[in-house]
N, C-alpha and C positions, 0 to 999 in steps of 0.2 A: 504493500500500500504506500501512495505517497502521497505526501503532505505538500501540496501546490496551490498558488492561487487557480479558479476557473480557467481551461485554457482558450487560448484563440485561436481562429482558426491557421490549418495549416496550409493552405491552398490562398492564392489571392482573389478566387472563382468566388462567386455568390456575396452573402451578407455576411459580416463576421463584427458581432459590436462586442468592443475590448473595455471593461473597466469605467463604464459609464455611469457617469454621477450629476443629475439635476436637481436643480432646488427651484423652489418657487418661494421669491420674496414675500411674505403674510405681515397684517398689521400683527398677527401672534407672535411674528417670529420665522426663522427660515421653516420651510415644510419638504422634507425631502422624498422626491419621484421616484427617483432610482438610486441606489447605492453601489459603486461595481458590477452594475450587470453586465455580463460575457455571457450571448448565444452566436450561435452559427446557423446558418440556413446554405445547405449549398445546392446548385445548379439543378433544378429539377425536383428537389426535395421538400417534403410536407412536412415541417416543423408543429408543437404545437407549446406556446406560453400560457397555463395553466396557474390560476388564483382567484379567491375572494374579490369581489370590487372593492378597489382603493389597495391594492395591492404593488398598483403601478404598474401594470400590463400596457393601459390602452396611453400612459406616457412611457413604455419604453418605444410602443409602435409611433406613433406621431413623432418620435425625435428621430427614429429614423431619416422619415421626410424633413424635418424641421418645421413641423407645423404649430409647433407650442407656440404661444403668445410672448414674447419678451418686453419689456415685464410682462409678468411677473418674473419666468421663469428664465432658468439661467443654465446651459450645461457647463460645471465646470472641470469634469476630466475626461478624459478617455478619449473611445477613437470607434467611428462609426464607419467599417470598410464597406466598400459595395466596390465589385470590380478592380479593389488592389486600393482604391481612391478613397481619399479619408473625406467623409461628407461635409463634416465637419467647416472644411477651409475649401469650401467651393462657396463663389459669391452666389447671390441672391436672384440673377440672371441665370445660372447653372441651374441650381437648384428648381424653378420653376421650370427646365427645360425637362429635369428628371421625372419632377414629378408627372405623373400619367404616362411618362414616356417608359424609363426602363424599368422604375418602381411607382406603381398602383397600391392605390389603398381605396378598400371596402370600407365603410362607417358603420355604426350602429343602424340609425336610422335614418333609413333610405325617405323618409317624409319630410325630415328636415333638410337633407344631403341635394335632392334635387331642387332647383329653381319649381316654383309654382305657379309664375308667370308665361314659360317657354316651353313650346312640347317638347316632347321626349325628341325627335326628328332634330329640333336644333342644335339642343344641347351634346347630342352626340354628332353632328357635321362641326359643331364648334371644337371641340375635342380633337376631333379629326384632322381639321387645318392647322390646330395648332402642333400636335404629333405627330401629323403623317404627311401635310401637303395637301390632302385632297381636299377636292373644295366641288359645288355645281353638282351634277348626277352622278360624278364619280363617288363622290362621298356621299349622295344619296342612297347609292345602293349599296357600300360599303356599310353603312348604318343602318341597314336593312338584313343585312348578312350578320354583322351582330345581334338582331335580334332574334335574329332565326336561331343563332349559334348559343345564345341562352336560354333557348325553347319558350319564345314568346310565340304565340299563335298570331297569324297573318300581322306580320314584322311590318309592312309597308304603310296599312291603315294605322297599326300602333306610333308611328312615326309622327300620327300627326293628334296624337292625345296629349293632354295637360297629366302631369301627374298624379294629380286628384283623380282622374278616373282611369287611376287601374289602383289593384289591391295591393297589401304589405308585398305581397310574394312576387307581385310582379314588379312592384318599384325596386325589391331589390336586385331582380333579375336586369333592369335597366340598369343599377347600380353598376353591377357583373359588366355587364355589358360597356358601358362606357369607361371603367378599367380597363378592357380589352382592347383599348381602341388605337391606345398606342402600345404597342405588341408588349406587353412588359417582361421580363426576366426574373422578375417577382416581384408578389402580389400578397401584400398585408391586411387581412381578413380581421376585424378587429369585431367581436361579437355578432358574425353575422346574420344571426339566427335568431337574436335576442326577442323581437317582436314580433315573430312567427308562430303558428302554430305547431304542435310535434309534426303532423304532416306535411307541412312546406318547411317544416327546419328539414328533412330528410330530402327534401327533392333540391334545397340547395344545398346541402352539402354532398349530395352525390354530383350536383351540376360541377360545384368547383372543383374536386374530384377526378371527373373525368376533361375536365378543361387543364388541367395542371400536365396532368396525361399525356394530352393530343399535344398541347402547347409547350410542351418542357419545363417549365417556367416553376420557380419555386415558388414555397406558397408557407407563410409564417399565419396561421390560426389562432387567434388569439381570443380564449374565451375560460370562462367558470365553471365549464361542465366537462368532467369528465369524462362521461357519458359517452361526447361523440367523438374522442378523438382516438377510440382503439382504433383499430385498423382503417383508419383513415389520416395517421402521420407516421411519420419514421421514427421521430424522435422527439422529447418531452420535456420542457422543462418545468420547474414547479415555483413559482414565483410568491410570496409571504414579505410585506411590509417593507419594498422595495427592495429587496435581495431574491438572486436566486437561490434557492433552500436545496433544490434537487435535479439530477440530468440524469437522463441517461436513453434506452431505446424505447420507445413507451410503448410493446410488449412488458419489456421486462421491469420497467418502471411500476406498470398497473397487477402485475402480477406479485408483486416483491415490493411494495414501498420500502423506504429505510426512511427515511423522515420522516418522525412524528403527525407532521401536518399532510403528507403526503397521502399517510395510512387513517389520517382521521377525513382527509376528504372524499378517499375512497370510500369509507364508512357512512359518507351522507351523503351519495350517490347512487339512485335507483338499481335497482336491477331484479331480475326476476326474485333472488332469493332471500333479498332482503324485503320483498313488498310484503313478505309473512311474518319477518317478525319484527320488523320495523327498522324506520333508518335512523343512523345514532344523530347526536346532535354537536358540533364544535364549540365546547364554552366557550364566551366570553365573544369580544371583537376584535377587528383590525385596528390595531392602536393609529392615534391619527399621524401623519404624517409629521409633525412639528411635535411629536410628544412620542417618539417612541421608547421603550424602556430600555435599560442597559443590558449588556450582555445578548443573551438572543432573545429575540423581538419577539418568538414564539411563545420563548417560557411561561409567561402569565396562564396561558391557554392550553400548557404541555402537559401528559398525563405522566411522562417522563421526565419532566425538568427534575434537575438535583440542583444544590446550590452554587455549584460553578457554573450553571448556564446563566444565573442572575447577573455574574458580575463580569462575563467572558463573552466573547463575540467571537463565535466558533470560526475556524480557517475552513476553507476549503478543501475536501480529502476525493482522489480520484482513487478508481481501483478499476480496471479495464475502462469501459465505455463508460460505467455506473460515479456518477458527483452526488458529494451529498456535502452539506454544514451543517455538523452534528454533530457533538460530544457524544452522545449517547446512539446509534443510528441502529435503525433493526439489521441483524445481520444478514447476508444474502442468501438468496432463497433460492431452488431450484425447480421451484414448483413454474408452472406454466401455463394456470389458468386465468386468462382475465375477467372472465362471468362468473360471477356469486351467484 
């Protein structure tokens, strides 16, 4: 076993964020996003950043882009690679060029995310001319083929709807859609399922799925359920009160937690064999961002903490594929099932 910080990645191909730390200025006092976060997403691959809301998930994805507001916020360390290139120190001109072009990002909710005043038709030939050039009937039917391509039924008449009149499922599938528009490399999925129904959360995330697929393109998932990210990512990280708490293959991650929080979220996660005897519950909250406790953040809420985790802020410990921060971590398991 060795005692290492999170690593970075080894390849200059895909996303690799190194040691990334953001604060947001509060009349409280600093509130901190992220504390050293290091993941990897590489070329083609389905990542998934798993946590409670206010864990810092949907601010490690927007810093990606650089879409946080400054002020507040503020990143002050680390290193955000995308293609070798530190995103970081690319002007403000760059960065608008990336976005929608080689990295896309998916929103929450797609009711707010689209214009209300512009049909669906505009907004994606606007997209288009800004990413791709096309403009006139070339981009009319290019934006028709995207929506064919996100299983929107007769794509051409849809072109000329307001987004008030189609449903969550289909505004998100616009959403999809106008991602796709400047071919991206990867695609940051940021709760995309949130205000769907169990039945259209399933039919988009088999859409993005098989569009990841066709398209190579990787794709960082970023959500609270871990529900849907078995066999639909490679690899898993487990995010708690802006740090990452755990990594590893999420197989083997859902089948073996080693981190307390890891193994308590599984526990309040449906599944068939817990609907009989019920699912447990995680004491306590997500401490606020400007008030977290010393040593590890989890402990207040840990069924494991002893009294070094109160005053010690666990290092990082890798053992093959499998990260975990944990004094105390369950040991590794061999077992191989992810349905309870």
């Amino acid at each position: 076993m060795s005692r290492i910080d999170p690593p970075g990645a080894e390849s200059t191909r895909g996303l690799a964020i190194e040691n990334l730390r953001v604060v947001f200025d509060t009349n409280e006092g600093p509130a901190v996003g992220a504390d050293g976060v290091t993941l990897e997403v590489r070329p083609g691959e389905a990542v998934a950043l798993v946590g409670e809301s206010g864990c810092g998930k949907t601010v490690t994805g927007l810093s990606i882009l650089r879409l946080l507001p400054r002020p507040p916020a503020r990143i002050e360390a680390g290193r955000i690679l995308f293609e070798g290139d530190d995103l970081l120190k690319f002007s403000s001109r760059e960065m608008r060029r990336l976005r929608g072009g080689k990295i896309a990002m998916i929103f929450q909710e797609p009711s707010v995310s689209l214009n209300p005043v512009l049909t669906i038709g505009f907004q994606l030939k606007e997209t288009l001319a800004l990413h791709t050039g096309l403009r006139g009937a070339v981009a009319e039917k290019r934006a028709a083929e995207l929506l064919e391509e996100v299983r929107i039924p007769e794509p051409r008449k849809r072109l000329r709807s307001y987004p008030h009149e189609l449903s969550g499922g289909m505004q998100q599938r616009v959403m999809i859609a106008l991602a796709l528009a400047g071919e991206p490399e990867l695609l940051v999925a940021d709760e995309p399922t949130t205000a769907l129904d169990v039945t259209i959360q399933a039919e988009i995330l088999s859409l993005l799925d098989d569009l990841r697929a066709r398209r190579g393109m990787g794709l960082l998932l970023i959500t609270h359920d871990l529900s849907i990210v078995a066999r639909r990512t490679s690899r898993l990280y487990v995010m708690y009160a802006a740090r990452i708490v755990e990594s590893g293959p999420t197989e083997d991650v859902l089948a073996s937690p080693r981190h307390p929080y890891t193994k308590a979220l599984l526990a309040a996660a449906p599944s068939r064999r817990r609907r009989a005897r019920g699912l447990e519950v995680i004491a306590g909250t997500v401490p606020p961002a400007n008030r977290y406790p010393s040593g590890c953040r989890f402990h207040p809420r840990c069924p494991r903490a002893h009294e070094r985790c109160s005053h010690e802020l666990p290092v990082w410990e890798k053992t093959g594929e499998r990260g975990t921060a944990c004094f105390y971590p369950e040991p590794l398991s061999e077992e191989r099932s992810v349905e309870e």
